[in-house]
C-alpha positions in Angstrom: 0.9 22.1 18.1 -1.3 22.3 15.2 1.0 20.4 13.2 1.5 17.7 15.6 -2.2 17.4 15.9 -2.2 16.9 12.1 0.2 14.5 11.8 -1.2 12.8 14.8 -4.7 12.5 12.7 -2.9 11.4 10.0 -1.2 8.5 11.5 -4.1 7.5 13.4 -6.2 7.4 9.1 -3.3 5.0 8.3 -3.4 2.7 11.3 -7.5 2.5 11.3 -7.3 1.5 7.5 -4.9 -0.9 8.0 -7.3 -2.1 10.6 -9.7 -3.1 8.6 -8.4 -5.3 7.0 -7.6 -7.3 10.1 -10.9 -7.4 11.3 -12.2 -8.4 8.2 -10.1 -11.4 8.1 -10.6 -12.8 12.2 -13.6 -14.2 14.0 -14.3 -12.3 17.1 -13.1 -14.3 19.9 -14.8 -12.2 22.3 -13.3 -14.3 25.8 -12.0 -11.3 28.0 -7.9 -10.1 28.5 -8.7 -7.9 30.5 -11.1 -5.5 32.8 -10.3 -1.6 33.7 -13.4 -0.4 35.4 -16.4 -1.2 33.7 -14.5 -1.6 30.4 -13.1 -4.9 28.9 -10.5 -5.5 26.4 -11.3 -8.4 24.2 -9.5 -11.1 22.7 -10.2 -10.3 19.2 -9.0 -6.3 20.3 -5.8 -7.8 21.8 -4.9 -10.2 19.1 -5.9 -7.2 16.6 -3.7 -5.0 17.3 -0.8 -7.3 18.8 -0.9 -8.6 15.0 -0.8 -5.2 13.6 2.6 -4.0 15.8 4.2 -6.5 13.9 3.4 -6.1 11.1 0.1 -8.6 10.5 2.5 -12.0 10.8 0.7 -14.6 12.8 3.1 -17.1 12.8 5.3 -14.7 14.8 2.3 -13.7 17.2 1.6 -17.8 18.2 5.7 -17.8 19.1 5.6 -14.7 21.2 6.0 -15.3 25.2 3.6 -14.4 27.8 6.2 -11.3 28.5 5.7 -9.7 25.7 1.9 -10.3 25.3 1.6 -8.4 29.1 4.1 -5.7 28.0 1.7 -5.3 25.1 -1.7 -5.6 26.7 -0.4 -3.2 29.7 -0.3 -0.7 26.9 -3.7 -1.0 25.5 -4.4 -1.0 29.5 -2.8 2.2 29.5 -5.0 4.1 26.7 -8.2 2.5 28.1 -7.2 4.3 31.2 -6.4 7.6 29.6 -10.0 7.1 27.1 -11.9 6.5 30.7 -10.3 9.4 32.0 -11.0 11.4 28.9 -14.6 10.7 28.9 -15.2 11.6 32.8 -14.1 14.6 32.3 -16.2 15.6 29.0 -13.6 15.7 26.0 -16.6 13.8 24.0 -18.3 17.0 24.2 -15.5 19.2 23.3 -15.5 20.8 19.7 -12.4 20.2 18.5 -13.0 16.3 19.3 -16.5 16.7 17.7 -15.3 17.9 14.6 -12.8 16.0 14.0 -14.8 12.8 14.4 -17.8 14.4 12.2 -14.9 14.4 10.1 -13.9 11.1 10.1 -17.6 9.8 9.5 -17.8 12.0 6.3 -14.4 10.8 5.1 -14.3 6.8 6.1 -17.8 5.9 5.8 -17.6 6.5 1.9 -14.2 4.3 2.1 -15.8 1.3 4.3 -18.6 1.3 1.9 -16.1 0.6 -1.1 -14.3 -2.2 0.9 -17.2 -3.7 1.2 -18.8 -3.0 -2.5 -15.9 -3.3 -4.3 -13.1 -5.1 -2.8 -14.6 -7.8 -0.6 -16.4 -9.4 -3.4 -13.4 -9.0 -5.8 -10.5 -10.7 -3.7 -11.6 -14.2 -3.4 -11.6 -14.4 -7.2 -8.1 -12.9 -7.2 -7.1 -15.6 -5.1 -8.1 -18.1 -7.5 -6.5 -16.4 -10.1 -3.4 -15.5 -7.8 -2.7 -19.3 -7.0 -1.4 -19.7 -10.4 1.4 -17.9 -12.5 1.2 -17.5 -16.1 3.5 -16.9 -18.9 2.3 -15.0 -22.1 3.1 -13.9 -25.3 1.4 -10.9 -27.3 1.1 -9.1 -30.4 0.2 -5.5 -30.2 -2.0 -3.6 -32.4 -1.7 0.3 -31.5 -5.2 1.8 -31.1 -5.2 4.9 -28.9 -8.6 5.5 -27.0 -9.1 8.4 -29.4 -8.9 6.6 -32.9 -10.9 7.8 -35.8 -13.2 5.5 -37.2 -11.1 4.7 -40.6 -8.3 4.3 -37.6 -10.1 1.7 -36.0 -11.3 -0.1 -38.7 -7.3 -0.2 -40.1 -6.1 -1.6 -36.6 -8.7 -4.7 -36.7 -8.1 -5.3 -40.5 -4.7 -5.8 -39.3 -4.9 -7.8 -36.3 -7.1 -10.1 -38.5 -4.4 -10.7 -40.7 -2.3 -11.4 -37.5 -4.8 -14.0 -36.2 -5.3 -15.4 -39.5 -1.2 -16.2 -39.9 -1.1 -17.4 -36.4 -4.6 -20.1 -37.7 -2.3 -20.9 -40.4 0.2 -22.3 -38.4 3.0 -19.4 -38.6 5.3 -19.7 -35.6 3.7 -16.8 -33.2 7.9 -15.2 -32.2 8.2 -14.9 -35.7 4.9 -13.2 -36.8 5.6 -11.1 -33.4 8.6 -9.6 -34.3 7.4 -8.5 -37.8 4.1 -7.2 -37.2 3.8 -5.8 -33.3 3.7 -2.2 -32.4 5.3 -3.4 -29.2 8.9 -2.6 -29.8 10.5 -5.4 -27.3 8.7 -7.7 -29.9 11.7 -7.9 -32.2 14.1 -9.1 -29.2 11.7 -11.6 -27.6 9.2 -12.7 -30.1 6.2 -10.8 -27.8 7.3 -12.6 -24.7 6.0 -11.1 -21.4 7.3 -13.3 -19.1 5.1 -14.4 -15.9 2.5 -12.7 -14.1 -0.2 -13.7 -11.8 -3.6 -12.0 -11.4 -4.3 -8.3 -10.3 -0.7 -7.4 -12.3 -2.7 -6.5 -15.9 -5.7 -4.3 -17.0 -8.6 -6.6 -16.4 -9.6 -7.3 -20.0 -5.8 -8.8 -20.6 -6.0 -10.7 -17.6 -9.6 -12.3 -18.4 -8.3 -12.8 -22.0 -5.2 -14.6 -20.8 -6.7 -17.0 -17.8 -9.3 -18.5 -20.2 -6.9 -19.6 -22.4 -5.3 -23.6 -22.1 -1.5 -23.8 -22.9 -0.9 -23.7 -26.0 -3.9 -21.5 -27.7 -3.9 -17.6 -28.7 -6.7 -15.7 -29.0 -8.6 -15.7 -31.6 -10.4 -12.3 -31.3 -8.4 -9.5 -30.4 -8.2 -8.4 -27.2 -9.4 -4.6 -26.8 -7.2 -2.5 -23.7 -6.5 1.0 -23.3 -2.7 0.3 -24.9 -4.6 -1.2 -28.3 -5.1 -4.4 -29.6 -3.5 -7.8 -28.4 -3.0 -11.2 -30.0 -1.9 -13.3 -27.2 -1.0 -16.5 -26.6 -0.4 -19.1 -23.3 3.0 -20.3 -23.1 2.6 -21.7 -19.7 0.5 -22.0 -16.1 1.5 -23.1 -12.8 1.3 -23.4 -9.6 2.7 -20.5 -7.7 4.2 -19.9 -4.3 4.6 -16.9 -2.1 7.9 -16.3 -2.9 11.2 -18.0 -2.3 14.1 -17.5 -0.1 17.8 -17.7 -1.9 21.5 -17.5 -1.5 24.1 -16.7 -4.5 27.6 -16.9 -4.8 28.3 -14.1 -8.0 31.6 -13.6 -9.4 31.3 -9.8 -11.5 32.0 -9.8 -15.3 35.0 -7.8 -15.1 35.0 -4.1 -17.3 37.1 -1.8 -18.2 35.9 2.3 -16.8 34.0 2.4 -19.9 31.6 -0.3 -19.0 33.1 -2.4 -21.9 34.1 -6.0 -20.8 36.7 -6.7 -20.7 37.6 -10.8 -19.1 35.2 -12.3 -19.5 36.9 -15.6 -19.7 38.5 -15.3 -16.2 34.9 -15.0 -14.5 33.7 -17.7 -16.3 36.0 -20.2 -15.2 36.1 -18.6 -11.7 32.3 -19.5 -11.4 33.3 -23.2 -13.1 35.8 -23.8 -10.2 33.5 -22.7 -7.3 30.7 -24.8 -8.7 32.6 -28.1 -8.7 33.7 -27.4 -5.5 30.0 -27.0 -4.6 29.5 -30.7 -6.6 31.9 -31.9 -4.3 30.3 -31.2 -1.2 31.6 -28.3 -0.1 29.8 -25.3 2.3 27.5 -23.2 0.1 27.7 -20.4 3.0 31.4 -20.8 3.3 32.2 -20.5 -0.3 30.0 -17.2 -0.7 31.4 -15.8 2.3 34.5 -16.4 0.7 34.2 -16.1 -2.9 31.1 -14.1 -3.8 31.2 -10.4 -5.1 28.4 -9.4 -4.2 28.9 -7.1 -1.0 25.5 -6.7 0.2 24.8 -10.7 0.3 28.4 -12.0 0.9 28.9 -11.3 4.6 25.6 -13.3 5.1 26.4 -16.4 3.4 25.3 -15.1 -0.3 21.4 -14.5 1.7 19.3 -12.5 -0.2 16.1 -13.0 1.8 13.0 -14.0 0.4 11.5 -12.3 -2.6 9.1 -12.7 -5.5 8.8 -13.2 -8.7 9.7 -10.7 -11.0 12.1 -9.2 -8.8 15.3 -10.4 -9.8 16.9 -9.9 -14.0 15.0 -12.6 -15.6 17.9 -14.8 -15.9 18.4 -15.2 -12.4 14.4 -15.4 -11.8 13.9 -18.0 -14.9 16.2 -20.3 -12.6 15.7 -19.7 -9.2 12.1 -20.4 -9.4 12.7 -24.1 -10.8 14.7 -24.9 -7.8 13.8 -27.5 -5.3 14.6 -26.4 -1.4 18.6 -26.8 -0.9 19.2 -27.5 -4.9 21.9 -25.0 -6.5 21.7 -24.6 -10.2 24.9 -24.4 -12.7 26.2 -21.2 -13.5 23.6 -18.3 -14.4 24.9 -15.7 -16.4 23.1 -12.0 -15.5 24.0 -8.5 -16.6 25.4 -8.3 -13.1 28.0 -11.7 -14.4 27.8 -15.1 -13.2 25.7 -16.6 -10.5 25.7 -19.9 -9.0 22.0 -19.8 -7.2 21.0 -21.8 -4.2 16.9 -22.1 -2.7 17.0 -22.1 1.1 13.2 -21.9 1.5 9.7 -21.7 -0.7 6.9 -19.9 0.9 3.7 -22.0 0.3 1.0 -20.1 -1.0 -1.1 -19.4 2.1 -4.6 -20.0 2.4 -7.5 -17.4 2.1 -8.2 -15.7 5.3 -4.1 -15.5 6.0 -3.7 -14.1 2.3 -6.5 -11.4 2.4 -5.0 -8.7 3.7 -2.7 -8.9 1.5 -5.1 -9.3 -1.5 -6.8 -6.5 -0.2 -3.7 -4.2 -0.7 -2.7 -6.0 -4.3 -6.4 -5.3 -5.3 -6.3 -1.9 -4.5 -3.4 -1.1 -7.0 -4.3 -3.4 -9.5 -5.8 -1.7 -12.4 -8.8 -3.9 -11.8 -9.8 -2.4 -8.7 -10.3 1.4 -10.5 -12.3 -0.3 -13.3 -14.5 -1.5 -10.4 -14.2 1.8 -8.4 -15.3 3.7 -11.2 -18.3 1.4 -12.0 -19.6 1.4 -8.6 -19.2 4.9 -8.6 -21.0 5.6 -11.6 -24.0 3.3 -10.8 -24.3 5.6 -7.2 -24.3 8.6 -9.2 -27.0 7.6 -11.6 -29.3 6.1 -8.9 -29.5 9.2 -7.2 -30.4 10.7 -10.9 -27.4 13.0 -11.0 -27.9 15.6 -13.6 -26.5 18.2 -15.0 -28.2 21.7 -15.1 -28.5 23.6 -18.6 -28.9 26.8 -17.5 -26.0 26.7 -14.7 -23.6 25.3 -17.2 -24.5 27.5 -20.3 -23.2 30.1 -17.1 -20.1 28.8 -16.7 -19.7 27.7 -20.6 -20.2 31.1 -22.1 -18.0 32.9 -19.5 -14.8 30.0 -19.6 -12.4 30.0 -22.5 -12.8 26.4 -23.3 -9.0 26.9 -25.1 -7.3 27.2 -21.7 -6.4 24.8 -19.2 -8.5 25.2 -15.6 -5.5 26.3 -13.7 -5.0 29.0 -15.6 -8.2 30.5 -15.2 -9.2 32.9 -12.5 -12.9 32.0 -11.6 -13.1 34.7 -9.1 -13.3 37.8 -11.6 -15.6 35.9 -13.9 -18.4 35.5 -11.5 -20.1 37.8 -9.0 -20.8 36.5 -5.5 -24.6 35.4 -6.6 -23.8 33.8 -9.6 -21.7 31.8 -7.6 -25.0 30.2 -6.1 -25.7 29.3 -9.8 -26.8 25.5 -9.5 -24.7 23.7 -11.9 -26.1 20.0 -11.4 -28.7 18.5 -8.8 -29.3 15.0 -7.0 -31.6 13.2 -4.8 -30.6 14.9 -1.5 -28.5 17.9 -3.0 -27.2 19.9 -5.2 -23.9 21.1 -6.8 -23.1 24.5 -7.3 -20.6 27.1 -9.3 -19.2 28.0 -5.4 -18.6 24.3 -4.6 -16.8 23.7 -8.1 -14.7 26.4 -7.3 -13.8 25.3 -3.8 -12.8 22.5 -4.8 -10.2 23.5 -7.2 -8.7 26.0 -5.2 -8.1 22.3 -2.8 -7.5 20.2 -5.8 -5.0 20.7 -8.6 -5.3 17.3 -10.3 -7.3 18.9 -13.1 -5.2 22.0 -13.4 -3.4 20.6 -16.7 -6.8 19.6 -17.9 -8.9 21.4 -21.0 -12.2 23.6 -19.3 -14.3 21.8 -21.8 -17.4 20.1 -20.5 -15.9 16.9 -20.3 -14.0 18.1 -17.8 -16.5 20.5 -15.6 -18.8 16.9 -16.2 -15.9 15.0 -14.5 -15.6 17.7 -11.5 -19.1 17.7 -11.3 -18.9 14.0 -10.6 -16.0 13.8 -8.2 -18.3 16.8 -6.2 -21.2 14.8 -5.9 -19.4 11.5 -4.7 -18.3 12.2 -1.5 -21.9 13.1 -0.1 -23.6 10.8 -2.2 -21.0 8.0 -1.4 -22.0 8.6 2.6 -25.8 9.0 1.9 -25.4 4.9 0.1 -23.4 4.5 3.2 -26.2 5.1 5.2 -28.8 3.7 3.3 -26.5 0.2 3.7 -26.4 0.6 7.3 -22.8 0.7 7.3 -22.7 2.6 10.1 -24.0 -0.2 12.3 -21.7 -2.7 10.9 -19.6 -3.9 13.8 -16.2 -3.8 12.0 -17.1 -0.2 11.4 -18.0 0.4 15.0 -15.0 -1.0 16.2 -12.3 0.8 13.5 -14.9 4.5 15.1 -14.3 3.3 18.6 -10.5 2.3 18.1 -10.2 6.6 16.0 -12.2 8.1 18.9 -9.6 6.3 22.0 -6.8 7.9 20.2 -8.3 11.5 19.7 -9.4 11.2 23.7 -5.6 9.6 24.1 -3.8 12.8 22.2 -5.7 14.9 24.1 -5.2 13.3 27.5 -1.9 13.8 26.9 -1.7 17.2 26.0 -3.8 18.9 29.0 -3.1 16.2 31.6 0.8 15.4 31.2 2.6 17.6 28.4 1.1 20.9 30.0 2.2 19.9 33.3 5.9 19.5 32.3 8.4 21.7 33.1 11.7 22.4 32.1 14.0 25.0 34.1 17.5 26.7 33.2 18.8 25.0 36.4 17.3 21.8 34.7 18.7 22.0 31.4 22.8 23.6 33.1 22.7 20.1 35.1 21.6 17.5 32.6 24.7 19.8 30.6 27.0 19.5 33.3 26.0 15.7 34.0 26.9 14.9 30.4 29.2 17.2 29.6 31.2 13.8 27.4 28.2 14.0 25.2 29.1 17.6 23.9 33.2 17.3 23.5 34.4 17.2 20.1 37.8 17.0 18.4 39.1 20.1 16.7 42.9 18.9 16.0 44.5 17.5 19.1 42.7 19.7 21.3 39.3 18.6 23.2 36.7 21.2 22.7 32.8 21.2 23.7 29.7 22.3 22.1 28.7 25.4 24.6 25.2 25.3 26.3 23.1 27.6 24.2 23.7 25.1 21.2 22.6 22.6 22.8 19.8 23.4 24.6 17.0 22.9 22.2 18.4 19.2 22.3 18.7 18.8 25.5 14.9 20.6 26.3 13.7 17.8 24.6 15.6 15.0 25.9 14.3 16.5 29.7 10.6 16.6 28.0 10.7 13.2 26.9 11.8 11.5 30.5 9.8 13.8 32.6 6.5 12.6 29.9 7.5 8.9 31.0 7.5 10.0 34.8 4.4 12.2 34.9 2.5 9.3 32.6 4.0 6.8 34.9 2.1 9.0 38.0 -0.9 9.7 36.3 -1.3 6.2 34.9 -0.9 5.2 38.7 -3.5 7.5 40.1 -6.1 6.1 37.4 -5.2 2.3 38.2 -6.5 3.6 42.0 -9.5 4.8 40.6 -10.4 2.1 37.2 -9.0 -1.2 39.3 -7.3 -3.2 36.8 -7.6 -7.0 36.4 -5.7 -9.1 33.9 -7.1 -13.1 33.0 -3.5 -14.5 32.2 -5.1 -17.7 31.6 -6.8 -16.0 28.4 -4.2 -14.4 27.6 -2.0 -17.7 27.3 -4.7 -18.6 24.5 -4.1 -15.9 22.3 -3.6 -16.8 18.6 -4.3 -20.6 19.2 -6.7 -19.7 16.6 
C-alpha cells in the first residue's frame, strides 16, 4: 500500500505541474457547470482539466459533443463528491494528509516561484525568437572553461586571424574547413543547419539572431564549447511543423551493407515519379510501390513532424514544399524518396503556444543560465555565508584527494561536531548534519572532488530549498490564485485516494467461492494448446489474476453505491446550457 500511495503522489506532482501551465495560459471564465452541495465546479476548472485529458489540444475540445463533455464533468462530479465526503468526516485533520500537503507546500512553492521568476518573463521573447528559423555557419576555436591564461590568450590570437580572413573576403566553407576545431567542419564548411530559439546556449543564440543575412561576427563569440566565428546563412519564417507522405524505393545492398544496384532504384523512383507527373494517386502508388513498411500501408503517411527530424536531405526538401506539391527524387541514406506535403501547421499564436514554450524553455540551456542566476541573487540577498570555523572542521578532517562518495563522514565526526555550523542565512543556518543528510539522499556529487568548491556548491543547493520558500512567501505566492487552485486541485486527490481506500477498497471482498465461479464461468479463458490436446491453466495459477479482475468490478459496483448514497445527501445539479459554451473561448 505504501507503494501505491507513492506512486499515487507521484502522479498527482506530474498532473498539478502540468497544470500550471494551463492555468497560466486561460482567463477564468468563472460561469458555473455545475453545483454538488454547496460546492461549484467552474468553467475555467471544467475546461482545465477536459483540455488536460487530451492532451492540452483545444481545437479537439471545441469539436467534442455534449456526451462526452457530461461523461467528463460527471467524473469531476464524482471526486467533488468523494472530497465533500472526505472533509465531513475529518481526513483534513488526519496526519498522514497533513504531512503530505506540508509537503507539497515546501516542495511546489519553491517551483511556482521559478515559473513565475524565471520562465514567465522568458517565453514571450522565445516566441519571438521561435517564430523564425535560422540557418548558420561557425568556426570553432577550442577553449575549455579551464584554460590557462597563455591558453586563452592563444585561442583569441587565433580566432582574430579567423575574423580577419573572413574581413578580407575569404570564402567562410573554405576558411572553416582549415582552421575549425569542430571536426564536421572539413565535410560541411561549418554548416549547422537550421535552428530556432531555445535550441543553443544563450550566448550562441543572441550572437546568431542579431546578425542580418549575410554577416559573421566580428568578435568572437565566447560558450562553454570555446570560441565561435559564425555567420547567417539564412532566416525565415517558420511553421509548427508539417505533415508528409513518401513513396521510398531502398538502395539495394549486399549483407555487407555495401551497395550494390544502385541504378535499378534509381530508375524505379524515375518511373513512379512520372507516373506521379501524370496524374496519378500519390496514396495509391505508395501503397503500392513504397518500401517503406511502417508508412506504406497508410498511403506513404508519416504524420506530422518538425524540423530536424528527418536526415537532412529529406528535411532540406520537405520543408520548401507548398501543401499537396511532391518534389523530384530525394536521395537519403535510407535511398530514394519522392516527398509529398499533405498539411503545414501554422505557427500558433501566443497564449495557444505557451504551454508549449513553457516545456521547450525548461530544457533549453537558457532556462539553467536563468535558473542559476535567480538562484544565486536569492542566495546572496539573504547574505548567505560561509562559516570559517565550521569549514576549517570539515577541511582539515576530509581528504580533499578523494571523491565525496568515497568518504565515510560518519567515523570522521562525533555526534556534536555534527552540529558544527558550516554556513548561516537570514532565517537559518546550515550545518555539518544537514550536509551529510543530504548526501546520504543525493548521489549527484558522489564522483565529485571534496574540495571546497564542491562543499560551497552543496552548501548552496542546502540553503535553496528553504530560502527558495521563504522568497516564496515574501512574494505572496501563496495567495496567488493559480497557486490556490493547482493546492486545492493536490488536496481533492489526496482526500480522493483516501476515500477510496477506507470507504470502498476496504470494504471489498473476495471469497474462494467467488474466485472457483468467475473460474468455472470462464473456464475458455484458461485452455491452452499443448499439441492436439486442449489443456487448462489449473485454479491456483490463476487466482492472483482472477482476485484482481473480481477487485476491480466489485470497486466499480461499491463506487457506483457509494457515489449514489452521496448524490442523496450533496444534491447534484448540472447547467447544460453552460456547459454547451465550453471552449467558445
Amino acid at each position: 500500500m505504501k507503494r501505491q500511495k507513492t506512486l499515487f503522489l507521484l502522479l498527482v506532482i506530474t498532473i498539478i505541474s502540468s497544470m500550471f501551465l494551463v492555468y497560466g495560459c486561460n482567463k477564468k471564465n468563472k460561469s458555473v457547470v455545475a453545483e454538488i452541495g454547496t460546492e461549484k465546479i467552474l468553467m475555467y476548472e471544467f475546461e482545465n482539466q477536459f483540455l488536460r485529458s487530451i492532451g492540452n489540444n483545444t481545437d479537439s475540445a471545441k469539436n467534442t459533443t455534449m456526451e462526452q463533455r457530461k461523461d467528463f464533468l460527471d467524473l469531476m462530479i464524482k471526486l467533488k463528491l468523494k472530497v465533500l465526503d472526505a472533509t465531513e468526516k475529518g481526513y483534513l485533520d488526519s496526519p498522514d494528509i497533513k504531512n503530505d500537503i506540508e509537503n507539497y507546500k515546501k516542495n511546489y512553492i519553491s517551483a511556482f516561484l521559478i515559473d513565475k521568476k524565471v520562465v514567465d518573463p522568458q517565453i514571450k521573447e522565445l516566441y519571438e525568437k521561435k517564430k523564425y528559423e535560422v540557418r548558420a555557419s561557425h568556426i570553432l576555436v577550442n577553449l575549455p572553461q579551464t584554460a590557462t591564461p597563455e591558453d586563452s590568450v592563444k585561442a583569441y590570437e587565433k580566432a582574430n586571424k579567423v575574423i580577419e580572413r573572413l574581413k578580407n573576403g575569404e570564402d567562410f566553407g573554405l576558411v572553416a574547413g582549415e582552421m575549425s576545431d569542430d571536426p564536421s567542419a572539413k565535410t560541411n564548411g561549418g554548416d549547422l543547419y537550421y535552428f530556432t530559439g531555445g535550441m543553443t546556449v544563450p550566448e550562441f543564440e543572441e550572437g546568431v539572431y542579431k546578425l542580418s543575412v549575410g554577416d559573421f561576427t566580428k568578435k568572437p563569440i565566447r560558450t562553454m564549447f570555446g570560441l565561435h566565428i559564425v555567420k547567417l546563412t539564412d532566416k525565415k519564417k517558420r511553421n509548427d511543423g508539417i505533415k508528409a507522405s513518401h513513396i521510398l524505393i531502398q538502395t539495394q545492398k549486399d549483407s555487407l551493407g555495401n551497395v550494390i544496384d544502385s541504378v535499378a532504384s534509381y530508375n524505379k523512383i524515375q518511373e513512379i515519379y512520372a507516373k506521379l507527373k501524370a496524374g496519378e494517386d500519390f496514396s495509391k502508388l505508395a501503397v503500392e510501390f513504397s518500401q517503406d513498411p511502417g508508412s506504406a500501408p497508410k498511403g506513404g503517411d508519416l504524420g506530422f513532424f518538425d524540423r530536424r527530424r528527418m536526415v537532412q536531405p529529406f528535411d532540406s526538401t520537405a520543408f520548401t514544399l507548398k501543401v499537396g506539391e511532391f518534389s523530384p527524387p530525394v536521395r537519403t541514406p535510407y535511398g530514394w524518396h519522392i516527398i509529398k506535403v499533405t498539411e503545414i501547421k501554422p505557427y500558433a499564436d501566443f497564449d495557444k503556444s505557451k504551454d508549449q514554450l513553457k516545456n521547450d524553455f525548461k530544457r533549453s540551456p537558457i532556462y539553467k543560465t536563468e535558473y542559476d542566476k535567480y538562484v544565486a541573487k536569492c542566495l546572496n540577498d539573504v547574505n548567505l555565508k560561509l562559516d570559517k570555523d565550521g569549514m576549517a572542521l570539515l577541511y582539515t578532517r576530509v581528504d580533499s584527494t578523494k571523491n565525496i562518495g568515497s568518504i565515510m563522514f560518519d567515523s570522521l565526526f562525533n555526534q556534536s561536531e555534527r552540529n558544527t555550523k558550516l554556513a548561516a542565512y537570514d532565517g537559518g543556518v546550515v550545518t555539518l548534519n544537514d550536509v551529510m543528510t543530504y548526501l546520504q539522499n543525493s548521489k549527484e556529487q558522489y564522483t565529485f572532488p571534496a574540495n571546497p568548491q564542491t562543499f560551497k556548491m552543496i552548501v548552496d543547493e542546502i540553503a535553496k530549498s528553504p530560502v527558495l520558500s521563504a522568497v516564496a512567501l515574501k512574494e505572496k505566492i501563496d495567495k496567488d490564485e493559480d497557486y490556490l487552485d493547482l493546492m486545492k486541485e493536490y488536496v481533492s486527490g489526496l482526500l480522493r485516494e483516501k476515500i477510496d481506500l477506507e470507504q470502498i477498497s476496504s470494504k471489498i471482498k473476495i471469497s474462494d467461492e467467488d474466485i472457483q465461479k468467475y473460474y468455472d464461468s470462464h473456464l475458455s479463458q484458461y485452455t491452452y494448446k499443448d499439441g492436439t490436446e486442449d489443456k487448462y491453466r489449473p485454479l491456483e495459477e490463476a487466482k492472483s489474476e482472477i482476485t484482481n479482475i473480481l477487485r476491480q468490478e466489485k470497486f466499480v459496483e461499491t463506487e457506483k453505491a457509494y457515489v449514489e448514497t452521496l448524490k442523496q445527501k450533496y444534491p447534484v445539479k448540472i447547467n447544460t446550457e453552460e456547459l454547451v459554451k465550453a471552449f467558445k473561448d
